[in-house]
N, C-alpha and C positions, 0 to 999 in steps of 0.2 A: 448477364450476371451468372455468375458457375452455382448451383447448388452446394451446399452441406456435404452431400454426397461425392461431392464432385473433388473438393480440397479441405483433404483432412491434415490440415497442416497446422491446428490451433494448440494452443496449452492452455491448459485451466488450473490456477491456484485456489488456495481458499485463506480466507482472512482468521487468523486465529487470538485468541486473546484470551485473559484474566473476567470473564463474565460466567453467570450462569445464575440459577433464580436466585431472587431475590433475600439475604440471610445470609450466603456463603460466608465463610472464613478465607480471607485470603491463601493460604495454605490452600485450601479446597477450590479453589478459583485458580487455582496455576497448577492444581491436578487435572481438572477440567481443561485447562489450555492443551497440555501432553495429549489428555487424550481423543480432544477433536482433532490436533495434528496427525494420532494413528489412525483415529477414523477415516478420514478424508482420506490418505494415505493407499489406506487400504482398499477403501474405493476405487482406485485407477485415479486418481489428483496425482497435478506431477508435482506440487510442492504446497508448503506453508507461507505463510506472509504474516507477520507481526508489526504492530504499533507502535508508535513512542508516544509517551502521556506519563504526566509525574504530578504527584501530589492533588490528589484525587481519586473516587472511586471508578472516576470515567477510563475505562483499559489500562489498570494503573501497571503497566508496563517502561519504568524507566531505563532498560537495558534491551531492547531487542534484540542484539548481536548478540547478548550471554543467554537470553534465551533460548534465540534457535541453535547456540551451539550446543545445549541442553537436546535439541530435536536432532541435530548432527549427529549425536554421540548414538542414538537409537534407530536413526535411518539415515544413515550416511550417504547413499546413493539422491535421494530425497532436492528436487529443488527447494532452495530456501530465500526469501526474498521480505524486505520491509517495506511498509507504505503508512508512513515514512522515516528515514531517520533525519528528526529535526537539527541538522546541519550546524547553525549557529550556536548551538548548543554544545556545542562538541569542540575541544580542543583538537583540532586538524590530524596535528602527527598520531595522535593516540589513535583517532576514530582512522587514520590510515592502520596504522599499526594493528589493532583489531580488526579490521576487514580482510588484511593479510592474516591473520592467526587464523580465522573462522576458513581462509579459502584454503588452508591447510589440512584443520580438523573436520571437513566434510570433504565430499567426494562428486556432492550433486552440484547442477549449476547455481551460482548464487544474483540473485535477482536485487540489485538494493536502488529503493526510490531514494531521495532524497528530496528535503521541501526545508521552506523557513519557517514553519509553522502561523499561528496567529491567537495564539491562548496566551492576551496579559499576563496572567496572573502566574504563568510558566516563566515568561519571561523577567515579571517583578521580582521572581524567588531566586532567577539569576542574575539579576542585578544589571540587564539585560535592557537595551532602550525597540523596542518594541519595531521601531521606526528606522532602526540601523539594520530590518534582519537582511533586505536584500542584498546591500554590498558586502555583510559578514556572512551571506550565502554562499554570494560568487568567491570571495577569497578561500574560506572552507572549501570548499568546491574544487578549486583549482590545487592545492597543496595536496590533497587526498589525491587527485590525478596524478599528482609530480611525485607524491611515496608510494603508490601503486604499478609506475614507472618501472622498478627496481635499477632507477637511477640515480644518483648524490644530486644533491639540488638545493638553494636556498631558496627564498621567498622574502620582501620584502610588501608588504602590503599596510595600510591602514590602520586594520583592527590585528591581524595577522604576522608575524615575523619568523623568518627561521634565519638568525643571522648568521649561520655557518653552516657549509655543505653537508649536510647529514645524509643517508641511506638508511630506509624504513627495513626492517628486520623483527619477522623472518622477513624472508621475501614471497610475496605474496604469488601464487598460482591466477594469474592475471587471464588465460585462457577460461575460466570459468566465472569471473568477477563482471557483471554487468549493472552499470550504472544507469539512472533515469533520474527525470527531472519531475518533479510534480507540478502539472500543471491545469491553470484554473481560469486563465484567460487571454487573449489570443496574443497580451502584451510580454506575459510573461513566457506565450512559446516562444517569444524570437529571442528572449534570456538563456534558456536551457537547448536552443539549439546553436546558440553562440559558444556554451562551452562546450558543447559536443553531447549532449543526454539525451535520448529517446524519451520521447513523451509517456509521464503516467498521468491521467486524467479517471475521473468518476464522474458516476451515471447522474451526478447531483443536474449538472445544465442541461441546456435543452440540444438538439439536435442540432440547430442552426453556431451555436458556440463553437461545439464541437468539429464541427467541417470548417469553421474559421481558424479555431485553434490550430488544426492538422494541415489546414492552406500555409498558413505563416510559418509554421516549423516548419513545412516543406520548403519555402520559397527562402528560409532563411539557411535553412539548412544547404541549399544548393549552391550558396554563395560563398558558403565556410570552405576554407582549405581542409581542415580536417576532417577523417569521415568517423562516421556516425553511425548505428546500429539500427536497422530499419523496425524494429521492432516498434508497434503501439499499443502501450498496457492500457487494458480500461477496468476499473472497481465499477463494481456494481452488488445491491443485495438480492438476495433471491430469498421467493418464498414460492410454492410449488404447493397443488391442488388441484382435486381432479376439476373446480373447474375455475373463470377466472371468479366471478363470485365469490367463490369461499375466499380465495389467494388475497382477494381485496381486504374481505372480511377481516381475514388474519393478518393484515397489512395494519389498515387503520386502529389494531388493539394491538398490536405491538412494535408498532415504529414511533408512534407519540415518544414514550418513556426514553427512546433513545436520543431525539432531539432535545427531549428534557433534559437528559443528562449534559446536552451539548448546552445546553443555555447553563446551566450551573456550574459547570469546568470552567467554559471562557468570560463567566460569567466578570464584570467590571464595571468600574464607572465610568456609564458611556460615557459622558462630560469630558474624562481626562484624556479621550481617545479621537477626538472630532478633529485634532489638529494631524493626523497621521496624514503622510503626503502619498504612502505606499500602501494604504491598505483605507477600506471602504469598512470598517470596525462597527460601526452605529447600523448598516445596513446588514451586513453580517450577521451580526446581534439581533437584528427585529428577524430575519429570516428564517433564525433556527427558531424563534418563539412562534413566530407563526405556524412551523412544521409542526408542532408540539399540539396542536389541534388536529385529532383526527380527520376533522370534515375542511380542511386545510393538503388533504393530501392527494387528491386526485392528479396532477400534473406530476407530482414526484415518482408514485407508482408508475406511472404511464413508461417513466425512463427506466426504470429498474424490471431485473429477471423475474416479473412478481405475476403470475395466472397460472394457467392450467400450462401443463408439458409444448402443447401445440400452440401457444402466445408465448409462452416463454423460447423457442426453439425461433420463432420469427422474430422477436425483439432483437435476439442473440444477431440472427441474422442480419438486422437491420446497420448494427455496430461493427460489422466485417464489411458491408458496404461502405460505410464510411470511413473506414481503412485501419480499423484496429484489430489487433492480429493474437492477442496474447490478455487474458483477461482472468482479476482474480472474482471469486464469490463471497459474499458476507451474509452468514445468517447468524452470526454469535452477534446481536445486540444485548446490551443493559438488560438481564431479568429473565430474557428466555431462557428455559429450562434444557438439558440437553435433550429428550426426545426430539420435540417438536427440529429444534435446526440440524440433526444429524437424519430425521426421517427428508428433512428439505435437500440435504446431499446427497442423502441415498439416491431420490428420485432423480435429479438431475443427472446423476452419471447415470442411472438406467437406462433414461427417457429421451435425453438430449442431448450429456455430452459426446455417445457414440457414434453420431450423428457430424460431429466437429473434431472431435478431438484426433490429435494424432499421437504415437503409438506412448502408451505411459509409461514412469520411470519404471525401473528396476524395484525400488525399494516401495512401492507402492503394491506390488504384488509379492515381497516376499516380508513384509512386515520390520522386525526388528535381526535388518537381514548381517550384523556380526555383531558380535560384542566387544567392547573395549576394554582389554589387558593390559594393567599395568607392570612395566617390566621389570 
């Protein structure tokens, strides 16, 4: 096994969003988003990462792509990446159409997850059958591939149509445009490496999932004619202390609230959801209640960047053994205040990420490095 020292060839993002203590003004909760993007930024982070979540206090970030191109406009060199843009949600050519715009109006690489999501209550409010998201995944999916192309193309699919050859415009900067699949278990990595997506996964499962998930993409992936981006993104939250003790400490009083919030977003009735054939809803459901108990979180910390420098550095470690190569950080949960999670990024690029990381962008060491003039 090569040391830290040995291959410094990692990227580290950071997860940003519409949070901060408890009170905020929305207004003040998307000032706070800007300016954990320049902090981390300025850190040495090679980029940002942004959510999708609608109708709720839970990251209520319904536009990521207008978001970060709000963080483009200020660090344009800057990678920028979402985890996730909920796909089915999206009418195809548009969400093609804006991913060309944004690889236009930035300059850094763009990192974009895509997932189906699993919040009813998102998909009630689109009129959305809950149980349809996988096949309006893959069709979304595949048309955002075909206008990302910068080729004329139709489509004829299911939920999906483009009945006349259209060409997406502008034409998008496809040399910097990187697509991923989010994935959660080992059925759905041979989905996302059927269409061609490098895997995004979080520290939520256990170890043993994880090297299944990454066996099947691989094994699936080697059979596709088309190639595929070796890249493997892992989410994980950090929390950082001098020692693991405190980190714990500070874990089981501030990661409850954020499960809570999870139980109240996708909050529904489980009853009307038992019949789902693609999705385990009822189990889902009792798992985030159960996180929502501090003395319930022992195993979850265990996966995540959560102790002292030197547990957090061999965790880190542990996750490049297993062959993931490129990883964001989350410490903006529900309620924390900005000290506490910018003093948790401060440390980690101190302590650790020099340790991993390979050389940082541009815009990370020169801040808000040009302005935009309008002509």
């Amino acid at each position: 096994m090569a040391g830290p020292a040995q291959m410094k060839s990692y990227t580290f993002g950071v997860c940003i969003g519409p949070v901060d203590a408890t009170g905020r003004t929305d207004q003040e909760l998307y000032r706070s988003f800007v300016a954990d993007a320049a902090f981390a930024l300025q850190l040495g982070f090679h980029g940002v990462w942004a959510l999708e979540h609608h109708f709720s206090d839970y990251y209520p970030t319904p536009s990521p792509l207008l978001a970060l191109s709000n963080i483009a406009g200020r660090f344009p060199r800057a990678e920028l990446g979402t985890m996730v843009i909920v796909a089915p949600w999206h009418q195809p050519l548009r969400l093609a159409e804006e991913i060309a715009m944004l690889s236009l109006l930035s300059e850094g690489e763009l990192h974009l997850g895509l997932g189906r999501g699993s919040a009813a209550s998102e998909y009630e409010a689109f009129g959305m059958d809950l149980d349809e998201s996988r096949d309006r995944f893959r069709e979304v999916v595949e048309i955002v591939q075909l206008g990302l192309s910068g080729k004329p193309f139709d489509y004829d699919g299911r939920y999906y149509k483009v009945p006349r050859k259209v060409e997406i415009r502008p034409r998008a900067d496809c040399s910097r445009i990187h697509l991923y699949g989010a994935i959660s278990s080992p059925g759905s990595a041979v989905i996302m490496a059927q269409l061609g997506l490098p895997p995004f996964c979080n520290a939520l499962r256990p170890t043993q999932m994880h090297r299944d998930v990454l066996t099947k993409w691989s094994a699936t992936k080697a059979q596709t004619e088309r190639p595929i981006e070796s890249t493997k993104l892992l989410q994980a939250h950090l929390i950082i202390a001098d020692t693991d003790d405190e980190a714990i400490r500070l874990g089981r009083a501030e990661l409850p609230r954020f499960f809570q919030a999870q139980v109240e977003h996708y909050a529904a009735d489980l009853a009307d959801y038992d019949h789902l054939k693609t999705y385990e809803f009822r189990k889902m459901h009792e798992m985030r209640e159960f996180l929502s108990d501090p003395d319930n979180l022992d195993e979850f910390i265990s996966l995540q960047l959560i102790g002292s420098p030197e547990t957090v550095r061999r965790r880190l470690q542990s996750y490049i053994d297993l062959g993931f190569n490129k990883f964001v950080v989350t410490t903006n949960t529900p309620d924390i205040p900005r000290v506490p999670r910018h003093l948790w990024l401060a440390r980690f690029a101190r302590e650790v990420m020099p340790d991993f990381a390979a050389a940082a962008s541009a815009a990370s060491a020169t801040g808000r490095s040009r302005s935009v003039v309008s002509g």
